[in-house]
PADO-250646 format. One record per residue: x negated, y, z of N, C-alpha, C in turn. Coordinates in steps of 0.05 Angstrom, whole numbers, padded with zeros to 5 digits, always signed. Each point is the difference from the previous one (the first is absolute). Layout:
BEGIN
XYZXYZXYZ...
This chain:
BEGIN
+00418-00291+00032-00015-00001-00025+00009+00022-00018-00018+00013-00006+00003+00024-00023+00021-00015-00035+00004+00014-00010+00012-00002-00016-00018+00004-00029-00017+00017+00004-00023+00008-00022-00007-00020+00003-00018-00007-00029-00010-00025-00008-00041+00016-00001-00003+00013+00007-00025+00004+00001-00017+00004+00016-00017-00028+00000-00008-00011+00024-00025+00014+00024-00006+00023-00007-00007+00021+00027+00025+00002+00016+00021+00010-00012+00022+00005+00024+00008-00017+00007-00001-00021-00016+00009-00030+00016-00009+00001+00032-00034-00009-00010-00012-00003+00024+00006+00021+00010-00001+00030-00001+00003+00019+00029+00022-00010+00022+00017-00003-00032+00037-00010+00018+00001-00021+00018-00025-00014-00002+00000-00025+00027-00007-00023-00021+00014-00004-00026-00016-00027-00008-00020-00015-00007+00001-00025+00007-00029-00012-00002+00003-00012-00029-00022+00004-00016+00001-00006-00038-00020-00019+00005+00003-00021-00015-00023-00019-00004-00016+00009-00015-00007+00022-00012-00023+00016-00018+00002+00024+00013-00023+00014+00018+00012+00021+00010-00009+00021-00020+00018+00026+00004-00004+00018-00013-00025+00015+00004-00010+00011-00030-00035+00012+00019-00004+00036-00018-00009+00009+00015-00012+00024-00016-00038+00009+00014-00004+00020-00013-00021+00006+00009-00020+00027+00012+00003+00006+00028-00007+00024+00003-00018+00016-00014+00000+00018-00013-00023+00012-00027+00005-00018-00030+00015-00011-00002+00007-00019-00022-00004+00019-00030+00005+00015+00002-00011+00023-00020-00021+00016+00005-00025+00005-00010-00027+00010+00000-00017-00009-00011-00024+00003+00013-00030+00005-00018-00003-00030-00005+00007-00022+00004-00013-00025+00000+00013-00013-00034+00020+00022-00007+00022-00003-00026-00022+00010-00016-00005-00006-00029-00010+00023-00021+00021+00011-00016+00019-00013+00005+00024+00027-00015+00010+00021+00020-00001-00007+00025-00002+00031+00016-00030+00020+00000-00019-00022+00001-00029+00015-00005+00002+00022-00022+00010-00012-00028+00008+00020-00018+00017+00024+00002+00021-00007+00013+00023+00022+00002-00018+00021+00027-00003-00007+00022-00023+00017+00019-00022+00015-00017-00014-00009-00024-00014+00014-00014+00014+00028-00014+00019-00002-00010+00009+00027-00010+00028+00007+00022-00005+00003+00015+00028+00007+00018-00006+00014+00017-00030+00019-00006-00016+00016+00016+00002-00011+00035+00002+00019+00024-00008-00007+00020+00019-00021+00016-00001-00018+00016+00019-00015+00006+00032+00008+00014+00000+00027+00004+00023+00013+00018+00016+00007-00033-00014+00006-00016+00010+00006-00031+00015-00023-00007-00007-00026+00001+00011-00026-00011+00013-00006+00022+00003+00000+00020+00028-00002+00022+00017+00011-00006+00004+00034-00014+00015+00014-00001+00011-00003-00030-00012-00009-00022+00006-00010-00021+00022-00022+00003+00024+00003-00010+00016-00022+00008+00000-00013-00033-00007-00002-00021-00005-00023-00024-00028-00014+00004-00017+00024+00015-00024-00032+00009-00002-00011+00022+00010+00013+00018+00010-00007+00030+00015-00028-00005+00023+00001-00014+00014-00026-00004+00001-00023-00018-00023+00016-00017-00018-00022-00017-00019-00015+00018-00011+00015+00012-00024-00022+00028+00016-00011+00012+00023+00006+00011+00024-00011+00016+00003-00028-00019-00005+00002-00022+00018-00027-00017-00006-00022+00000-00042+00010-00009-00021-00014-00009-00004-00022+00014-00003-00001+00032-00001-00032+00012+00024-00024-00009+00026+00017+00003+00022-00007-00003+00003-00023-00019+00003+00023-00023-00018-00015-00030-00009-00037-00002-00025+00019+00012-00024-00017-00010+00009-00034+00020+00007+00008+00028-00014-00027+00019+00037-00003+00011+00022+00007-00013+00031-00006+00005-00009+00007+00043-00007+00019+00013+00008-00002+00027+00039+00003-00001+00004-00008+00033+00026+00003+00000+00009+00031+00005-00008+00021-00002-00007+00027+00007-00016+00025-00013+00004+00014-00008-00023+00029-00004+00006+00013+00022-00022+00009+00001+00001+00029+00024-00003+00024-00010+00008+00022-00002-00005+00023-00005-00024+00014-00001-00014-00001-00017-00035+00012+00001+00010+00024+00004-00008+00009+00027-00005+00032+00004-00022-00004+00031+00005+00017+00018-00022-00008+00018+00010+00015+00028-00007-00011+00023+00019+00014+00021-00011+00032+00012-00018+00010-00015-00011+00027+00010+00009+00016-00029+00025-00006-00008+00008+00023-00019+00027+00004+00028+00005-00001+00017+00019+00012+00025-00028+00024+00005-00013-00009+00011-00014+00024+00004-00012+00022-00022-00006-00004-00019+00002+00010-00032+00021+00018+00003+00027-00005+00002+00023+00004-00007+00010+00026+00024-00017-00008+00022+00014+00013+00021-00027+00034+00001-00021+00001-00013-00013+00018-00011-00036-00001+00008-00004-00023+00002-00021-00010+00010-00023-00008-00018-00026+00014-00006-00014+00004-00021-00004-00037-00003-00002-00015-00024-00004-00030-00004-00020+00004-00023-00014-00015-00002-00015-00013-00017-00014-00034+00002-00007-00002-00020-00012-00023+00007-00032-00010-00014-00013+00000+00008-00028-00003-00006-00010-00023+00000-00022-00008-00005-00018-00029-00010+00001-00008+00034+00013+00005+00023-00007-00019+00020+00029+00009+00008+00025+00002-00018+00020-00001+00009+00007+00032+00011+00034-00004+00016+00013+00023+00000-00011+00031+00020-00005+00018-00013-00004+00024+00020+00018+00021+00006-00003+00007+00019+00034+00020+00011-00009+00018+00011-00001+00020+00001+00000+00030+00025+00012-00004+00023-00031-00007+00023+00018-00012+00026+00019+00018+00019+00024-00014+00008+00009+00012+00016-00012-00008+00028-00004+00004+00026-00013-00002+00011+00006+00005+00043+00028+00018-00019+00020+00016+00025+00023+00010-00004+00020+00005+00023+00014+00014-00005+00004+00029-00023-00021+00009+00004-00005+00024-00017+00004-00002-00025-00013-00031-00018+00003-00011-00025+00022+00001-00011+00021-00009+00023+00030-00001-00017+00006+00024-00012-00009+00015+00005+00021+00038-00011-00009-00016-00032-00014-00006-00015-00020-00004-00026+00031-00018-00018+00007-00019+00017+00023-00022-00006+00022+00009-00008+00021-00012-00019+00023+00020-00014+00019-00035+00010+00016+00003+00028+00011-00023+00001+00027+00005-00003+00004+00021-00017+00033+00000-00005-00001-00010-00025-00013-00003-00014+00003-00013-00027-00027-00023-00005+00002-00015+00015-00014-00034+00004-00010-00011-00028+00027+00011-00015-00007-00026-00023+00000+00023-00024+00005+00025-00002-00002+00022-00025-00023-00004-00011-00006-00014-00019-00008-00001-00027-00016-00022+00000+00023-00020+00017-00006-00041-00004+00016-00006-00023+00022+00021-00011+00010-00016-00025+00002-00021-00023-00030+00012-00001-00015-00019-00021-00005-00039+00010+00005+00003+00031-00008-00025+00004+00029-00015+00004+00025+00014-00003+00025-00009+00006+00008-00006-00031-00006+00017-00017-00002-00004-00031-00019-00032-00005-00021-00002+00012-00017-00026-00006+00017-00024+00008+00016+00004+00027+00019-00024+00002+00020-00001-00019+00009+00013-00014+00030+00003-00014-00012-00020-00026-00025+00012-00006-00010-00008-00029-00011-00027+00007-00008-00008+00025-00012-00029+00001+00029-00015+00005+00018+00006+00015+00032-00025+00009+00005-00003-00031-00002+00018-00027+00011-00006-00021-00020-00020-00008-00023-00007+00003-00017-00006-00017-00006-00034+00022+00014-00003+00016-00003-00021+00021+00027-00023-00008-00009-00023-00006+00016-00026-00011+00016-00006+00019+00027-00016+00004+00015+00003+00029-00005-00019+00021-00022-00008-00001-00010-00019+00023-00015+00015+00018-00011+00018-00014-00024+00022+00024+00013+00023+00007-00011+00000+00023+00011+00013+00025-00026+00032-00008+00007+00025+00007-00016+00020+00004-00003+00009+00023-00024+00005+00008-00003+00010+00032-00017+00025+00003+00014+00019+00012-00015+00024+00002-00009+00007+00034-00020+00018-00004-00014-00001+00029-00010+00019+00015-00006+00007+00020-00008+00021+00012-00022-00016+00022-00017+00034+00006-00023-00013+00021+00024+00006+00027-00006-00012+00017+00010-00002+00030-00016+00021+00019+00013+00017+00015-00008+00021+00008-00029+00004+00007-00011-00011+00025-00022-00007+00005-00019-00003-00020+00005-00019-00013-00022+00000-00028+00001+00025-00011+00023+00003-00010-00007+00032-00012-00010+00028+00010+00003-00002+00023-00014+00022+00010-00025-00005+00008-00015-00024+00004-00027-00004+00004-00012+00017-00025+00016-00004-00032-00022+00007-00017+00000+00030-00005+00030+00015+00014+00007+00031+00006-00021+00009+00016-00007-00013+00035-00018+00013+00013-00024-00012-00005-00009-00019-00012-00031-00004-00007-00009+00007-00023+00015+00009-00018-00002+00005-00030-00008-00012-00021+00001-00029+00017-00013-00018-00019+00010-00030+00008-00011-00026-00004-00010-00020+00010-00014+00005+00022-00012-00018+00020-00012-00003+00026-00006-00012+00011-00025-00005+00017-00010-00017+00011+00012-00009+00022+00007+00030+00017-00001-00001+00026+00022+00009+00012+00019+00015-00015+00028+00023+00006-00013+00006+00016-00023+00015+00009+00003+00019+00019+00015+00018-00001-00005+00019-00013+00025+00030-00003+00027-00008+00003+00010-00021-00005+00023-00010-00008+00013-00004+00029-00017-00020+00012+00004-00015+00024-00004+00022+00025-00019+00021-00005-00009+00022+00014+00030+00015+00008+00007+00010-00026+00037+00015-00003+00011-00008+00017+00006-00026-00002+00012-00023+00011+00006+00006+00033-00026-00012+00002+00001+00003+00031+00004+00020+00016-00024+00022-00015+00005+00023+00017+00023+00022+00004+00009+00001-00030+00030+00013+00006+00021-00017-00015+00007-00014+00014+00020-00020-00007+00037+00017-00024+00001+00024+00018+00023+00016-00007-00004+00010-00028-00038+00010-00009+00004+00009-00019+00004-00015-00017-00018-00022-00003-00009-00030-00017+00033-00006-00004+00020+00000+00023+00025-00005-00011+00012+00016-00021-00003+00023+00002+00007+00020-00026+00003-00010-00021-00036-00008-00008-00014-00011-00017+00029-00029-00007-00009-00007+00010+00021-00027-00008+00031-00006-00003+00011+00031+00010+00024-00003-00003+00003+00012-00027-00017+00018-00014+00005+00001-00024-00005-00015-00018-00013-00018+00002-00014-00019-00015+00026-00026-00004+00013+00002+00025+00026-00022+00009+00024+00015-00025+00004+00020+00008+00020+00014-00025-00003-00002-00027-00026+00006+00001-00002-00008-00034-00008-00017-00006-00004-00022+00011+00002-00029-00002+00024-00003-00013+00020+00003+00025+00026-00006-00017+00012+00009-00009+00001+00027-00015+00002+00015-00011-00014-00017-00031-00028-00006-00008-00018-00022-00015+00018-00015-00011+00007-00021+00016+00009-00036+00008+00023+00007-00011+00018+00024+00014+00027-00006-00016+00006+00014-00036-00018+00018-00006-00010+00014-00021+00004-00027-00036-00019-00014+00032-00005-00030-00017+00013-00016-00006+00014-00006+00027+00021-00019-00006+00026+00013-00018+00008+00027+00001+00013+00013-00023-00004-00010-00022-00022+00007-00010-00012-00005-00024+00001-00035-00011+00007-00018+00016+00004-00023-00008-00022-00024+00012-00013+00005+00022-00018-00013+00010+00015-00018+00024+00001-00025-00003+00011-00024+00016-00006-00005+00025-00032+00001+00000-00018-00010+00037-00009+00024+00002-00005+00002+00020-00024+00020-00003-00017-00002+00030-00027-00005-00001-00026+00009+00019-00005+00012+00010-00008-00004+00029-00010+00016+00011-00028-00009+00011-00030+00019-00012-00026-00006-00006-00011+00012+00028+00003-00016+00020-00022+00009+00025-00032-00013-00001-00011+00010-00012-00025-00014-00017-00015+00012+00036-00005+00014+00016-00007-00001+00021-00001-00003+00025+00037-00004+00008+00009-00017+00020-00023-00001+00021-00021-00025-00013-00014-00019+00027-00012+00015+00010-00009+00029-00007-00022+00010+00017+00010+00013+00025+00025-00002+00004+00013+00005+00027+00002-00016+00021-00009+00019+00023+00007-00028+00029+00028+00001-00002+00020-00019+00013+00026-00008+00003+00026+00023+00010-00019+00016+00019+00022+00021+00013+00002+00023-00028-00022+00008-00015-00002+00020-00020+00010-00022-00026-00001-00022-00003+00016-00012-00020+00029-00008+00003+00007+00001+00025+00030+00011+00004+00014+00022-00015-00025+00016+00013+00010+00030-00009+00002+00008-00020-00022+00004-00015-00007+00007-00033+00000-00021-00016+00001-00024+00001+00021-00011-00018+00014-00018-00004+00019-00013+00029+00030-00008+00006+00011+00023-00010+00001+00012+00017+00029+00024+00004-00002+00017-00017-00016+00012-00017+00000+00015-00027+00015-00022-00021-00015-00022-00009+00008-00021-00012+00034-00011-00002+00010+00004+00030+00025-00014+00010+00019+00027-00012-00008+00020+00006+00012+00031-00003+00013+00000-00038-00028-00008-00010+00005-00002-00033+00016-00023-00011-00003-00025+00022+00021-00018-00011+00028+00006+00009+00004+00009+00020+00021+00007+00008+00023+00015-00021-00016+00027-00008+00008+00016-00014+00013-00013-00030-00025-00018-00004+00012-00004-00036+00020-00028+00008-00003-00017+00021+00026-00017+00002+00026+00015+00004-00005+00016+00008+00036+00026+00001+00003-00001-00024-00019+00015-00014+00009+00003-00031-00007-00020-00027-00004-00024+00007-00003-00022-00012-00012-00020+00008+00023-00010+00006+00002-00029+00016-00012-00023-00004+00009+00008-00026-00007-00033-00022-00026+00004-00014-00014+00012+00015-00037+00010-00009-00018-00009+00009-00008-00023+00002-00018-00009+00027-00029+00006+00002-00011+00007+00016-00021+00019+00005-00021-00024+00019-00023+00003-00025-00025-00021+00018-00025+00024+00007-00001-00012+00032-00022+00015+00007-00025-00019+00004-00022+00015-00007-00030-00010-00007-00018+00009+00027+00006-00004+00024-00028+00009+00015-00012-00012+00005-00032+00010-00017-00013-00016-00012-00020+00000+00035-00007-00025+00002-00024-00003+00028+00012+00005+00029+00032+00000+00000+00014+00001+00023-00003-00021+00015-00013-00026-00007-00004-00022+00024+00021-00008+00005-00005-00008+00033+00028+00001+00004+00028+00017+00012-00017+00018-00008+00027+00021-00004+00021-00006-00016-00002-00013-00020+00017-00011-00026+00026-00007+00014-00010-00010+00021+00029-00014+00013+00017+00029+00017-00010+00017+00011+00021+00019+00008+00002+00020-00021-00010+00010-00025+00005+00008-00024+00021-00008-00011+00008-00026-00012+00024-00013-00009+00023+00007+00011+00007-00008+00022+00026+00018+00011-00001+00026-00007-00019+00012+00022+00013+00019+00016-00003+00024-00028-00006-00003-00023-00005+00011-00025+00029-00002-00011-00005-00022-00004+00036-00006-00019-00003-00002-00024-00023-00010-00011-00023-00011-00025+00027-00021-00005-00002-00001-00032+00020-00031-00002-00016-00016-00007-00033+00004+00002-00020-00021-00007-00028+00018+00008-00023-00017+00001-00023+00009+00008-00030-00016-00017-00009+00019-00018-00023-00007-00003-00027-00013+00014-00010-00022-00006-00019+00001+00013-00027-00003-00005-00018+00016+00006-00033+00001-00001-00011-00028+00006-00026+00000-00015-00003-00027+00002-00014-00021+00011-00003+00018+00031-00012-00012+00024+00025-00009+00018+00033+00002-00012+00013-00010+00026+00004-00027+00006-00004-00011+00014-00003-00036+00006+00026-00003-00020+00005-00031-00004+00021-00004-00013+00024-00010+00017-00012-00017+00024+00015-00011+00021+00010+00021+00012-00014+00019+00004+00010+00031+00005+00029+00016-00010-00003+00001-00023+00022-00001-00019+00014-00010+00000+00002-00022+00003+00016-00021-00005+00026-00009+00029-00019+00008+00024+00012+00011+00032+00018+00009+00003-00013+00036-00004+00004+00021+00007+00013+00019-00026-00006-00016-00021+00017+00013-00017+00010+00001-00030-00006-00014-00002+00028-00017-00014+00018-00021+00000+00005+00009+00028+00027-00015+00004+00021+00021+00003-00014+00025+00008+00019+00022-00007+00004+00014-00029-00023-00002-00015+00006+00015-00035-00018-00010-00007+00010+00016-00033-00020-00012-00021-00034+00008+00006-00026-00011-00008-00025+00014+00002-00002-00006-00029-00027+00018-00004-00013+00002-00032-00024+00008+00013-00022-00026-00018-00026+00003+00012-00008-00028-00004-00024-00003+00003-00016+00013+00007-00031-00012-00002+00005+00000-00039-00036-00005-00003-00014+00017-00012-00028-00011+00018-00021+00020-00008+00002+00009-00030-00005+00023+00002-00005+00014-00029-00030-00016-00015-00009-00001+00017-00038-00013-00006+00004-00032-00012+00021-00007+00009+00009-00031-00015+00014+00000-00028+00014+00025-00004+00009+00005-00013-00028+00006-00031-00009+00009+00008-00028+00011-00006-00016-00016-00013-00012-00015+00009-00014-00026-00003+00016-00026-00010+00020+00001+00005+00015-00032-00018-00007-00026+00002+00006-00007-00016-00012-00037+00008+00023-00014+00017-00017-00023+00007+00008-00020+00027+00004+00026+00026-00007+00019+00008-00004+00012+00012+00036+00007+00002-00001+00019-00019+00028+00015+00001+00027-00022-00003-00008-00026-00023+00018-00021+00001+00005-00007+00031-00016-00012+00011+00003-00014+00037+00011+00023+00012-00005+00028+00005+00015+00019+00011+00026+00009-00002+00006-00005-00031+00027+00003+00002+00017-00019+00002-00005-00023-00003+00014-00025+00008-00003+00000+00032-00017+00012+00024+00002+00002+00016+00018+00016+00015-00007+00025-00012+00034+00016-00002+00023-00008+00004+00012-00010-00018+00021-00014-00017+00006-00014+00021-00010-00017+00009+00005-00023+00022+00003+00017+00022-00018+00010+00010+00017+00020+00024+00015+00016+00000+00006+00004-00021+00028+00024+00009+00026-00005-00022+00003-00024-00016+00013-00001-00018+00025-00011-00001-00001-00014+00033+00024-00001+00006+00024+00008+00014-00005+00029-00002+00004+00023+00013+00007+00022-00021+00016+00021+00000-00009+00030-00018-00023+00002-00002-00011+00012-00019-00033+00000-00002+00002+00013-00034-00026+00022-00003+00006+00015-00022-00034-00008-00003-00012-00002-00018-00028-00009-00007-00012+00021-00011-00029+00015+00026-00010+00020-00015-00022+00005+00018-00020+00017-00010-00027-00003+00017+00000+00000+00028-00020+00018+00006-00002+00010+00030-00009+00026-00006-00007+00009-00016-00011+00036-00006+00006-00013-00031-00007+00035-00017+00003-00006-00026-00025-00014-00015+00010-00008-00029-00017-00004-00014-00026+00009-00013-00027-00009+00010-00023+00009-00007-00003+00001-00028-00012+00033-00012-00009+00002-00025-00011-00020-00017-00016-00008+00017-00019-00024-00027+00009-00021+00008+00024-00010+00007+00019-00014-00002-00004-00021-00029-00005-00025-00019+00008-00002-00021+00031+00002-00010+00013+00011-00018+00028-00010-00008+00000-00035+00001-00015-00014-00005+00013-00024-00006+00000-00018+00033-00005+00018+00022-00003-00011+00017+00033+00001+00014+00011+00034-00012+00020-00010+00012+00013-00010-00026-00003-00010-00017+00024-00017-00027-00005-00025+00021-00026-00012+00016-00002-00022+00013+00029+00005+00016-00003+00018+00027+00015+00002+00015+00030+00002-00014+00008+00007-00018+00030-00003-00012+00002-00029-00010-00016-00010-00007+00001-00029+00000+00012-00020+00022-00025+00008+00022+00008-00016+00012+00031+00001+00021+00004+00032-00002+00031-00002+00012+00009-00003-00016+00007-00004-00022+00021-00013-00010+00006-00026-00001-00029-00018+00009+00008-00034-00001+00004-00006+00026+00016-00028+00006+00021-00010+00024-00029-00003+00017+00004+00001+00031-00031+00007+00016+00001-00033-00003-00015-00017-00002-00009-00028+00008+00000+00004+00035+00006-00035+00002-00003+00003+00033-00023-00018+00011
């Protein structure tokens, strides 16, 4: 049993809380009107990432408002590629990049300096740990290799990763390039962060599932395992949850052979599933729909009391399965802080 009294690291550390600890993936954004405001004058969104007094004012605002056991660091996992010299923007259907596409692409990439001129987002942690009461835990995060390079070689979001999956297959050696830089300044990122005063920290494989098993070994076990490896050398006492999101049942050879001290979960994974195969080895966090979240009512009450009951007597950290939808109401999640905080009925 940990010695900190604040109940995220509780649960990472193995304990089971009769109130589990909860945060919320996207827990800061558009569904807030006091972030709606601050996004209004904070010009383009890479501008307000890099802003560290409104960066860690959005950081605050869920905090604030709905007591989670956690903030996360508002910034976004394609400022590594930003950072590493990769044209970013972001437009009305989300993020756009100058695809890389091949070997050839890399010459464009500056991977000796990963994180030169993330400052500002290491400054946003310093200014949010002061401004964080001593029960909450701060967690900073990075995308997980694979995911991040999907939005490097497709330049965007996607239907289909072709280009991506194309790389992939056909020259396996170069596509590795690709990812071994992306692996460096990952941790290069992560530990940037944890410097700066960040406690957990994430790892966002928001694309995982679209891999068959032999190429989800590849691109993202062993990239994944590489990055935890590295920051457990250099901080031990940091425990690192990975999110692959639509892994099935991959989830179960992910957990080991990663070295995750907990695993997110999306919110199609059975619960008996879970409950099997894996958490009896670590903590999970997961895993309701954002759309329940959304809608409220009896709906979201019966769901999370369903939760609760399956995994509560166990480590268990309480939090969607993807993040929180924009038109989200606030008072849907004041519901959801409600109801974890009262004893579950049996």
């Amino acid at each position: 049993m940990t010695e900190t009294g604040k109940p995220l690291l509780r649960a990472l550390a193995g304990d089971c809380l009769s109130r589990p600890p909860w945060w919320l993936m996207r827990q800061a954004g558009r569904y807030l009107p006091e972030y709606r405001d601050i996004r209004a004058r904070a010009g383009d969104f890479v501008a307000l990432c890099l802003n560290p007094v409104l960066a860690a004012e959005v950081t605050l605002q869920p905090v604030r408002r709905f007591g989670m056991d956690a903030a996360i660091l508002f910034s976004d996992i394609l400022l590594l590629p930003y950072a590493l010299g990769q044209r970013l923007e972001f437009a009305g259907d989300g993020p756009v990049l100058d695809r890389i596409e091949s070997g050839g692409g890399l010459a464009r990439l500056r991977p000796s300096s990963a994180i030169a001129g993330l400052e500002p987002v290491f400054e946003t942690i310093r200014r949010v740990r002061e401004g964080l009461g001593p029960e909450t835990a701060l967690i900073g995060f990075a995308g997980a290799p694979w995911t991040v390079a999907t939005y490097m070689v497709e330049g965007g979001t996607s239907r289909d990763f072709r280009r991506v999956k194309t790389w992939a297959y056909r020259d396996p050696a170069g596509f590795a390039a690709l990812v071994e830089i992306i692996v460096a300044g990952t941790v290069q990122l992560l530990s940037a962060q944890i410097d700066a005063g960040a406690e957990v920290v994430q790892l966002f494989d928001s694309w995982a599932g679209v891999l068959p098993e032999r190429e989800f070994r590849h691109w993202v076990i062993e990239p994944t395992r590489r990055i935890v490896t590295a920051l457990k050398a250099a901080y031990p006492a940091c425990p690192v949850i990975g999110f692959p999101r639509g892994a099935g049942p991959m989830y179960e050879a992910y957990a080991p052979a990663t070295g995750v001290d907990a695993v997110g979960l999306d919110t199609v994974v059975p619960a008996g599933f879970v409950r099997e195969r894996l958490q009896s080895r670590l903590p999970v966090q997961g895993n309701l729909d954002p759309v329940l979240l959304l809608i409220g009512g009896d709906a979201l009450t019966e769901a999370v009391a369903a939760i609760r009951r399956s995994f509560g007597d166990r480590p268990h950290v309480f939090n969607l399965g993807h993040g929180v939808l924009p038109e989200t109401p606030p008072e849907n999640v004041a519901l959801l802080a409600r109801l974890l905080a009262e004893p579950l009925s049996s």
